[in-house]
C-alpha positions in Angstrom: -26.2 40.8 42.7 -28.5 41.3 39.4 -30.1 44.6 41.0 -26.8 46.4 41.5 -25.1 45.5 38.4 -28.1 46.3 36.3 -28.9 49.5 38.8 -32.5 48.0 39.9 -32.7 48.6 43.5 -35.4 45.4 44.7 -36.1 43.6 41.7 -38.3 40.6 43.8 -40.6 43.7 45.2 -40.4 44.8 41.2 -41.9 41.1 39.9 -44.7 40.9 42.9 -46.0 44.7 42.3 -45.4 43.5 38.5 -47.9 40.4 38.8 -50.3 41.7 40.5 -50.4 45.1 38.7 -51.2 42.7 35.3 -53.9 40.8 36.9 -55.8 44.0 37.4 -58.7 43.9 34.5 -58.2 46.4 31.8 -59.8 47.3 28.4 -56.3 45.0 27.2 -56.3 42.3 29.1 -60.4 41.8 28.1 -60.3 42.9 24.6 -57.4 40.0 23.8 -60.1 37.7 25.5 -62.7 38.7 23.9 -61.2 38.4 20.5 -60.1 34.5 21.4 -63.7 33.9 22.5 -64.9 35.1 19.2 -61.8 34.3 16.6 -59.9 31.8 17.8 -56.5 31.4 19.2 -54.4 32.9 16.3 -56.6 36.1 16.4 -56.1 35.9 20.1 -51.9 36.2 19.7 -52.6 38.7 16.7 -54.7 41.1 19.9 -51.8 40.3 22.1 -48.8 41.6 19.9 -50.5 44.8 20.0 -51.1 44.7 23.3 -47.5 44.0 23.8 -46.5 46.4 20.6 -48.3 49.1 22.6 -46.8 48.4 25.9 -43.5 48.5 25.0 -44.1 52.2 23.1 -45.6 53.2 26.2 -42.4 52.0 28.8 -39.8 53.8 25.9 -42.1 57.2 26.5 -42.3 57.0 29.6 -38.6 56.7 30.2 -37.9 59.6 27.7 -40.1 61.6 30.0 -43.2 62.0 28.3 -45.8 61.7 31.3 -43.3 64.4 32.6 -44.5 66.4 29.8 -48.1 65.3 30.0 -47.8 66.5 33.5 -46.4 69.8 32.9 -49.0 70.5 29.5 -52.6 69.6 31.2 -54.2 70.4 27.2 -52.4 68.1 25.9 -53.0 65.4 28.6 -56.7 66.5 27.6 -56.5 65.8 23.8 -54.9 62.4 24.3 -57.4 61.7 27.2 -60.3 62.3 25.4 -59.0 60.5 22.1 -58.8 57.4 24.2 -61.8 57.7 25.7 -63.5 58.6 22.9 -61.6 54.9 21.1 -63.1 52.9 23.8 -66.5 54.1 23.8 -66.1 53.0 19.9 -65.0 49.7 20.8 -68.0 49.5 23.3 -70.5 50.7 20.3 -69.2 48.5 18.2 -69.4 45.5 20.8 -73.0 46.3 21.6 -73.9 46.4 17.6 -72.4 42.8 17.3 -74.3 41.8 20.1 -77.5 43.0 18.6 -76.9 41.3 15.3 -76.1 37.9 17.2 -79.6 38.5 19.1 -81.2 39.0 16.3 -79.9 35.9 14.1 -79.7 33.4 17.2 -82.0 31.4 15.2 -80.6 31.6 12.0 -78.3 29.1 10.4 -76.8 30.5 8.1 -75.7 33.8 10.1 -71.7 34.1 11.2 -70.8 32.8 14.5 -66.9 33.8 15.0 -67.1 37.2 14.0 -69.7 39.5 14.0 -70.8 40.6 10.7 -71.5 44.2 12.1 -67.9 44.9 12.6 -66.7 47.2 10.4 -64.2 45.9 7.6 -61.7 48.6 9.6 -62.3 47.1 13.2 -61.4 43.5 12.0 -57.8 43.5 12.3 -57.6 42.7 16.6 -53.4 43.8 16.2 -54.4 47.6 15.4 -57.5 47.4 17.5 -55.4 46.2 20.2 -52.6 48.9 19.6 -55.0 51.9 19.3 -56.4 50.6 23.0 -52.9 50.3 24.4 -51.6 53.5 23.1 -54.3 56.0 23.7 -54.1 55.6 27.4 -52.4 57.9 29.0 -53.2 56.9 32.6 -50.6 54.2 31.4 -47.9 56.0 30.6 -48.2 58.0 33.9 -48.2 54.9 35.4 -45.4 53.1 34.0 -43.2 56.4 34.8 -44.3 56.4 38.3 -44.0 52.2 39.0 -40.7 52.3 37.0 -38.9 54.8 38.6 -39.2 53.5 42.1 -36.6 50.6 41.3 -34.1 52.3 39.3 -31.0 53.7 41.2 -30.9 57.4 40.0 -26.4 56.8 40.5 -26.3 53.9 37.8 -24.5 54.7 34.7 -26.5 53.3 32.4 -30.3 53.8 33.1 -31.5 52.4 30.0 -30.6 48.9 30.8 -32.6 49.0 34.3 -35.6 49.8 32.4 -35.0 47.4 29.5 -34.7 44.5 32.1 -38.0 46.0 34.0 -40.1 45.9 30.5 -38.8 42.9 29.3 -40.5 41.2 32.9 -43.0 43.1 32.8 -43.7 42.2 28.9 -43.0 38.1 30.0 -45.4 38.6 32.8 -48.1 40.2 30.4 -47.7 37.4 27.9 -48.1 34.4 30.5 -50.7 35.9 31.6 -52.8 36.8 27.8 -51.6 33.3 27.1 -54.2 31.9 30.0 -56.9 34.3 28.7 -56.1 33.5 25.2 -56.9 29.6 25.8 -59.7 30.2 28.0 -61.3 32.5 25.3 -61.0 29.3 23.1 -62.9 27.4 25.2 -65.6 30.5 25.3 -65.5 30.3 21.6 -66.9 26.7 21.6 -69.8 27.7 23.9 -70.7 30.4 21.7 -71.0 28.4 19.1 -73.8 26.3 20.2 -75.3 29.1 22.3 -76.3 32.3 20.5 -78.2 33.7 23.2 -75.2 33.3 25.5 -73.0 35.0 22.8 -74.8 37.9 22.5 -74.9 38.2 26.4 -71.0 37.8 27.1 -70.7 40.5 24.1 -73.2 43.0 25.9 -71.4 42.2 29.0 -67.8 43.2 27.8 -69.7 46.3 25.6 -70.3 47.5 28.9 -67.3 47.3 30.4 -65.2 49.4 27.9 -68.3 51.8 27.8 -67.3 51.8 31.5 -63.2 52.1 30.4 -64.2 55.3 28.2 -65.9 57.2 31.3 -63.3 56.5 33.6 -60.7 57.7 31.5 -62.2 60.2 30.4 -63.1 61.7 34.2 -59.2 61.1 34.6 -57.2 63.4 35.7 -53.1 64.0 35.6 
């Protein structure tokens, strides 16, 4: 069997926790639909390969045993918690500024519709946005070391290939999933386009959320 030549010990338990672990809403999952709703597909896939970029950083340090070291050093599980924290209330700032400027110029013709012209030159590029959010997160990487471990036979010879095969579905099940949101966003993108007032509304809406995302994480604890 795949699980004990590849040293997985339940693999279908692995994909079900998997699946339903990525349907959970996240700053990640929202921000790459957020960016399809206002950029377009392409911009959409651009959010998602850092999404995906970040991810897979994340599984290779939590298999070198970094949450283990997070664990062990609360300070610096602090500076990287409040780092994050502090990123998302950015994003959320940012988010709310754009929503203000669409507000304002709902009735203007001649004012941008895709992107928001408050974004910062910096904040355009939704790859690095997408990467910062996925890497400062170190709920994540505790995570990913704690879900991981459970389905890796401690006798197997080579370790590394278990937790290859259990990123790669994990990465597969990700990108089915930002694909959906990707192509809904696109549909979102035509609404907003006729609908100012609705625009600015959705954005306020998200702006909240990752204003929610930066005091969760950072009332987190190891």
């Amino acid at each position: 069997m795949m699980s004990d030549v590849l040293g997985i010990t339940d693999l279908g338990t692995y994909v079900l926790g998997t699946v339903a672990i990525v349907l959970l809403p996240g700053p990640n999952s929202l921000f790459v639909l957020s960016t399809a709703a206002k950029r377009g597909v392409g911009a959409g896939y651009r959010a998602a390969g850092g999404v995906f970029l970040g991810d897979g950083v994340l599984m290779f340090l939590s298999a070198a045993g970094v949450a283990s070291l997070l664990q062990a050093y609360p300070p610096l599980f602090l500076v990287v918690k409040y780092a994050g924290a502090a990123y998302l209330g950015y994003v959320g700032l940012t988010m709310l500024r754009g929503a203000w400027r669409r507000w304002r110029d709902r009735n203007d013709p001649a004012a941008p519709r895709l992107i928001d012209a408050a974004e910062p030159t910096a904040m355009r590029s939704p790859f690095r946005k997408a990467l910062v959010i996925s890497l400062l997160n170190p709920k994540a990487i505790l995570f990913f070391i704690s879900f991981f471990i459970q389905f890796v036979d401690p006798n197997y010879a080579w370790p590394a290939l278990s937790f290859v095969l259990l990123g790669l579905i994990a990465q597969v099940t990700s990108a089915l999933y930002l694909t959906v949101l990707i192509f809904a966003g696109t549909f979102l993108a035509a609404q907003f386009r006729q609908r100012r007032r609705l625009a600015a509304g959705a954005t306020t809406g998200v702006a909240a959320l990752f204003l929610g995302f930066s005091v969760k994480l950072a009332t987190a604890s190891v």
